[in-house]
Every structure is written in C-alpha cells, then in structure tokens.
C-alpha positions as CSV (number, residue, x, y, z in Angstrom):
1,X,141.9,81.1,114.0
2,X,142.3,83.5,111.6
3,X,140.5,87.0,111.6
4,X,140.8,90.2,109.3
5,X,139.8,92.9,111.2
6,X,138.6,95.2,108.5
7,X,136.1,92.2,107.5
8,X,132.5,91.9,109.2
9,X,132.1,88.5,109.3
10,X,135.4,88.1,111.1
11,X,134.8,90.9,113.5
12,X,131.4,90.4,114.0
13,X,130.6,94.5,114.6
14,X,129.4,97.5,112.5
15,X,130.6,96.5,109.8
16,X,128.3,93.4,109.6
17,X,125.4,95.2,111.0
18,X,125.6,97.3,107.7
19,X,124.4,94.0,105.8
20,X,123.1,91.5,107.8
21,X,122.7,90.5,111.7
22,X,124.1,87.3,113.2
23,X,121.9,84.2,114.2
24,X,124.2,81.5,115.6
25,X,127.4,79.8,115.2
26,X,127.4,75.9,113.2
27,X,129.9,73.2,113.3
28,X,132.6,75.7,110.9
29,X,131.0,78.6,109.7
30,X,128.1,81.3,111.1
31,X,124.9,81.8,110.2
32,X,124.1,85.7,109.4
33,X,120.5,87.0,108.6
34,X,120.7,89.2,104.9
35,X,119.0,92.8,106.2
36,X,117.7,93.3,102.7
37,X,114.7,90.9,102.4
38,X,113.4,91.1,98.9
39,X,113.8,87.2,99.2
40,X,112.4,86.5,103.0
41,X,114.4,84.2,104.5
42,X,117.8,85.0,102.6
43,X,120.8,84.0,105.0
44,X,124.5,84.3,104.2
45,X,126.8,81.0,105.6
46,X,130.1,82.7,106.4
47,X,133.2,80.3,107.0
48,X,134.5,80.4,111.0
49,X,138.4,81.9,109.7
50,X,139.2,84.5,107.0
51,X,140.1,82.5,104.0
52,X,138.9,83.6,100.4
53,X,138.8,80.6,98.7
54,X,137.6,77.2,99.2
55,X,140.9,75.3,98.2
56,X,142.6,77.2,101.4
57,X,140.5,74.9,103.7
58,X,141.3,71.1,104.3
59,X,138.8,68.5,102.1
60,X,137.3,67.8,105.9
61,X,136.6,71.5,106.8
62,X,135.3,71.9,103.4
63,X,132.8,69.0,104.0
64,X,131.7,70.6,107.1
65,X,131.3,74.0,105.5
66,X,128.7,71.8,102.9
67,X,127.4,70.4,105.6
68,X,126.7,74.2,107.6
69,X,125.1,75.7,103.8
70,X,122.8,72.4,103.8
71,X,121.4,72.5,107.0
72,X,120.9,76.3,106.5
73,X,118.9,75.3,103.7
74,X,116.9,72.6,105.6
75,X,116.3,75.1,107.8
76,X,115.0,78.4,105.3
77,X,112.9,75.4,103.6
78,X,111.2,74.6,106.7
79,X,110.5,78.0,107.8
80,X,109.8,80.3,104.7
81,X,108.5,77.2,102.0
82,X,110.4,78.6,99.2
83,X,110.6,77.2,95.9
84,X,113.6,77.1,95.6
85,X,116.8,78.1,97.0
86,X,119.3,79.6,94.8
87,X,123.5,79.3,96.4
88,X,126.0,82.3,95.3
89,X,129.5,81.9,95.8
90,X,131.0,85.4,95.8
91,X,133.8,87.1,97.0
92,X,135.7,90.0,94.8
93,X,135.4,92.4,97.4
94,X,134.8,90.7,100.6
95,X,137.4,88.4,100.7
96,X,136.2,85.8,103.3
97,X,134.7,82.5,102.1
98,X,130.9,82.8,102.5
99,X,127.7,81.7,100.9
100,X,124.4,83.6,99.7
101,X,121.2,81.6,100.5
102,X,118.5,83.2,98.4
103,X,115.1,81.5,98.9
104,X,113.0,82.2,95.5
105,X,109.2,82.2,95.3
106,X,107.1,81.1,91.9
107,X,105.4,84.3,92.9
108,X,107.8,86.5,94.4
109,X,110.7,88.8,93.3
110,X,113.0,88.0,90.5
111,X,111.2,84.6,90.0
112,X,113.1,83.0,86.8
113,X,116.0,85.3,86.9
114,X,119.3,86.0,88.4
115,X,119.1,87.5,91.9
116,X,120.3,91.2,92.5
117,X,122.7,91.2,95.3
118,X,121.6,93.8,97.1
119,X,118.3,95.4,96.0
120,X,117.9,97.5,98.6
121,X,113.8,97.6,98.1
122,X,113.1,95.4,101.5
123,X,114.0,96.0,105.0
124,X,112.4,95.0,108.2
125,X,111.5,96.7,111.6
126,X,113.7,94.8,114.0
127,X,111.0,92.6,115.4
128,X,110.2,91.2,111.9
129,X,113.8,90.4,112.1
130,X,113.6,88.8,115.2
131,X,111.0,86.8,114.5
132,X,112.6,85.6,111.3
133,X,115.6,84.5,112.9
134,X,113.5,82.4,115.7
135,X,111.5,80.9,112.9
136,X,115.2,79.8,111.7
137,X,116.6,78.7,114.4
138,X,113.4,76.7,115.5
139,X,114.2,74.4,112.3
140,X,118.0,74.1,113.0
C-alpha cells in the first residue's frame, strides 16, 4: 500500500483534521466528513493508496472506487434529501485520487451554480458532526 506522509488522507492525522474528519473505511477508498458544511452532508471519497490519477489504478480497483463514490451517494441521499449531488474530481495540490460529494438544495447555497471549494461560511460544534456522520453511516 502506498502512503505519502505529507498527505492527510494517507496519514490520517492533523493534517486531515484541518479539512474534514474520517467516517469509515469502504471496499477501496475512505469515507471523510467535509468540516465546512455550507452543503450539509458534503463528504470527500478518498482512494485507499496515494495515487493522483485514476489511470494509475487497475480497471477493477477503478470499478470499486465507482462503486465506494455511489454508495456514498446512496448514502448522503438517504440522509440529507438533497437535490442533487454534484461529483468534483480534483487534485492540483493534493495529489491523492479523491472525490468531492457536494449535496445541493433547490433552496440552499449556491443552487444553480458551481460549488466553492471551500467557503469557509459553515462549521459545526462537534456533536452536529457527530450526529451527521451517524445519520451517514445508518444508510451505508
């Protein structure tokens, strides 16, 4: 397994707790709670090994990886209702293969446009967190 240990997700210490605050491991990747909640529910999906870009995993792994994001999804739809669920694909900086999940809301922040991605207008006390993460992992 490969890990970077200058990278968050890899390492799983301060440097995540800057962003976002682990929920669980799925079949290849884990499943890490966004801190900044101007879109409740908003979950990253970060690959198990420190790769940057999807071609560096086998067509199986990247199937699996698919397969973590969807049931993510299934999951964020069940608890939070959104509207939608927007998918961002980034990297530039942070280079381990990960995978915004940004529920949207007809009524809610940013509705119609192209998420910010990092707003920094919404954090929670840690039991708001807490109980956003059991409302996800309830629907896992």
């Amino acid at each position: 397994m490969m890990k970077d240990q200058n990278c968050g997700y890899c390492m799983r210490n301060e440097l995540l707790e800057q962003f976002g605050i682990y929920i669980c491991d799925l079949s290849v990747s884990s499943l890490i709670l966004f801190k900044e909640q101007s879109h409740p529910g908003r979950c990253i999906v970060a690959y198990k090994d420190h790769v940057s870009e999807i071609v560096n995993i086998s067509d199986e792994e990247r199937d699996a990886f698919f397969a973590d994001v969807a049931r993510a999804a299934r999951a964020i739809h069940a608890a939070f209702h959104p509207d939608k669920v927007n998918y961002g694909a980034y990297g530039d900086t942070g280079c381990h293969l990960h995978m915004h999940l940004v529920p949207k809301y007809k009524d809610g922040y940013e509705w119609g446009g192209v998420f910010e991605m990092n707003p920094g207008k919404t954090y929670l006390k840690s039991e708001e967190y807490d109980e956003m993460i059991r409302k996800i992992k309830a629907e896992l």
